[in-house]
N, C-alpha and C positions, 0 to 999 in steps of 0.2 A: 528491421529487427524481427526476423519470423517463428521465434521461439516464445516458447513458454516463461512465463516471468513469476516467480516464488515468493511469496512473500511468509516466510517463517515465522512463527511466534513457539519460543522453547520455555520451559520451566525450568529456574536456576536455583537448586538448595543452596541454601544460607553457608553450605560448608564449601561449595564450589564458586561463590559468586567472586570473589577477590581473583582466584585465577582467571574469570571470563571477564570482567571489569581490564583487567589487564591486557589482555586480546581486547577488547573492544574500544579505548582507550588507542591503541595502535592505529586501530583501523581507522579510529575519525579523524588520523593525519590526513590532510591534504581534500577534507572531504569538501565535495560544490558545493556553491553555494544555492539555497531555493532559486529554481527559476520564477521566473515571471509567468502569470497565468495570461495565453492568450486571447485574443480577442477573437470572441465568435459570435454567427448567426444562430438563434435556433433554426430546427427544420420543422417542417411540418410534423406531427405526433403519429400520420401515416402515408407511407411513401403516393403521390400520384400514381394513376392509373391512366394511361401509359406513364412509364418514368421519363422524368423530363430532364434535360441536360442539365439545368441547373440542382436539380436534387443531385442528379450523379457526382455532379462534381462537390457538392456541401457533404456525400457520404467520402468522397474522394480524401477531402481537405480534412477532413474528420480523425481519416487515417493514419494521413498522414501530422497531423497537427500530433496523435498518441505517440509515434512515434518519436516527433521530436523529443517532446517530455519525458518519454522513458529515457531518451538517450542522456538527459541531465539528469539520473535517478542514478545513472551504472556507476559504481564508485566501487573497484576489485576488490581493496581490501572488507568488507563486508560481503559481497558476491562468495570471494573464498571463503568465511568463516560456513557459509551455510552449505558450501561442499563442503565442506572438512566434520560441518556436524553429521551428513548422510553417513559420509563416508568412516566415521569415527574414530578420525584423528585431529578431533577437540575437545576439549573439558567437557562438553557433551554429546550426548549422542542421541541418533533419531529416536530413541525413547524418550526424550525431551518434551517432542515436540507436541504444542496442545494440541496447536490450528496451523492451518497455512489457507492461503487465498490465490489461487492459480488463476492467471489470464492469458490470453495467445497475444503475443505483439506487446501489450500494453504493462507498465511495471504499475502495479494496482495501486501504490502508492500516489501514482500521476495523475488514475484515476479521482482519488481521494481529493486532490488539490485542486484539479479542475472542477469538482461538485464546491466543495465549502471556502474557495477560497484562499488566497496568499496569508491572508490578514489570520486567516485562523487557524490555517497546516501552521503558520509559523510559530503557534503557541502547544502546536504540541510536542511532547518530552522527545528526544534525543534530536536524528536528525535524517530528514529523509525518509522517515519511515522506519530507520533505523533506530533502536532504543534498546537501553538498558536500564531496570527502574529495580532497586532495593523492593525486599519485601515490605520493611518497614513504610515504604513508601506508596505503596499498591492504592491501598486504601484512599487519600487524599489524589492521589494522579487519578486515580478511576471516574473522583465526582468532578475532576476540572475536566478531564477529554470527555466526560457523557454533557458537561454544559457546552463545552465547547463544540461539538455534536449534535446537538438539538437543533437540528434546520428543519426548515420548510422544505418537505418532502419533494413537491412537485419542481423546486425552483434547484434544489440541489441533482435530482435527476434530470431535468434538460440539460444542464448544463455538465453533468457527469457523462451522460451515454456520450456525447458529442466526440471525444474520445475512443467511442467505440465504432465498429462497422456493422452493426446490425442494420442497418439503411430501415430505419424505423420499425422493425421488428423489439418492439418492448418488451413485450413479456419474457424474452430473455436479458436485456438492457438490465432490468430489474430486479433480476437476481443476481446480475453482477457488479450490479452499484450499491446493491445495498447490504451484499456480503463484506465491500470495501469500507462503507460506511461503520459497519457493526464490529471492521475484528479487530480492533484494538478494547476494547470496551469489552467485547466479549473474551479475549485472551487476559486480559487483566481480571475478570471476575474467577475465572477458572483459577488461574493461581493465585489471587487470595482465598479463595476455599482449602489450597492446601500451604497455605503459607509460605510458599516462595518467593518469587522473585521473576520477572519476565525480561525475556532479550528479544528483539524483535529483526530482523535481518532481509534484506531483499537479494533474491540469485536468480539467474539467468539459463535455464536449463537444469539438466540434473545431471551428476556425474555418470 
């Protein structure tokens, strides 16, 4: 999977939410179920010098481990709502959108599951990464997914990068695990400051 993977977060006015509820509502026909978080090694926190076969292959399996995860993330009907937002032919359009969190290869959401967990992706609102949450509702989802978010930094990114191919290059790791970490949290605070409502959607490229 050698593309870019989106992960949108839009602002829905109270006067348009029942039309996007209704698109959204379609899409989570047929949607996977949560995978199971695999089982991994860590790696060392900085590659050997010379690299050794067996780090190669831990950055290898790394990769490929992202991979699989994203491919239980892809569910079309949501893929297309967030073409259809660029492209603005849906109830909203790229003026929507607060945040998004781009990654190569990996659906950031996958990212997300693999740092905090089956036990606690499974408690947060919609599905997949996917959401639609009422304004009326922002407020109370914001204090459950920031409790539910409160990890131990270091133990949430070992086990987040793994996911990635930095072959122990952190200080990139770091910005993109914990951009993953923050944008629900951070796209729910944004639209409760204007009293909306947020739709949250994961896509595969851009149109």
């Amino acid at each position: 999977m050698g593309v870019d993977v989106f992960w949108w977060f839009c602002k829905v006015e109270d006067s348009e939410f029942s039309i996007v509820q209704s698109e959204f509502d379609q899409a989570m026909c047929g949607v996977p179920d949560l995978p199971e978080v695999p089982t991994f090694e860590p790696r060392p926190k900085n590659p050997p010098i010379p690299v050794t076969k067996d780090y190669a292959a831990s950055v290898l399996g790394g990769m490929l481990m992202g991979g699989d995860l994203s491919s239980s993330f892809y569910h079309e009907p949501f893929d297309q709502i967030g073409y259809r937002i660029l492209k603005g032919e849906f109830p909203l359009t790229s003026e929507s959108i607060v945040d998004v969190v781009i990654q190569s290869r990996v659906a950031p959401p996958a990212i997300l599951l693999m740092g905090i967990g089956r036990e606690r992706f499974a408690q947060l609102p919609g599905c997949l990464g996917n959401m639609l949450v009422h304004s009326s509702e922002i407020e109370q989802t914001l204090e459950s997914v920031s409790n539910l978010l409160n990890v131990e930094w270091d133990t949430y990114f070992e086990r987040a990068k793994l996911v990635l191919d930095y072959a122990g290059f952190d200080d990139h790791a770091t910005k993109d695990v914990s951009a993953v970490l923050h944008a629900i949290p951070k796209a729910l605070e944004k639209v409760r400051d204007e009293k909306a409502s947020l739709l949250s959607v994961t896509s595969w490229g851009c149109p």
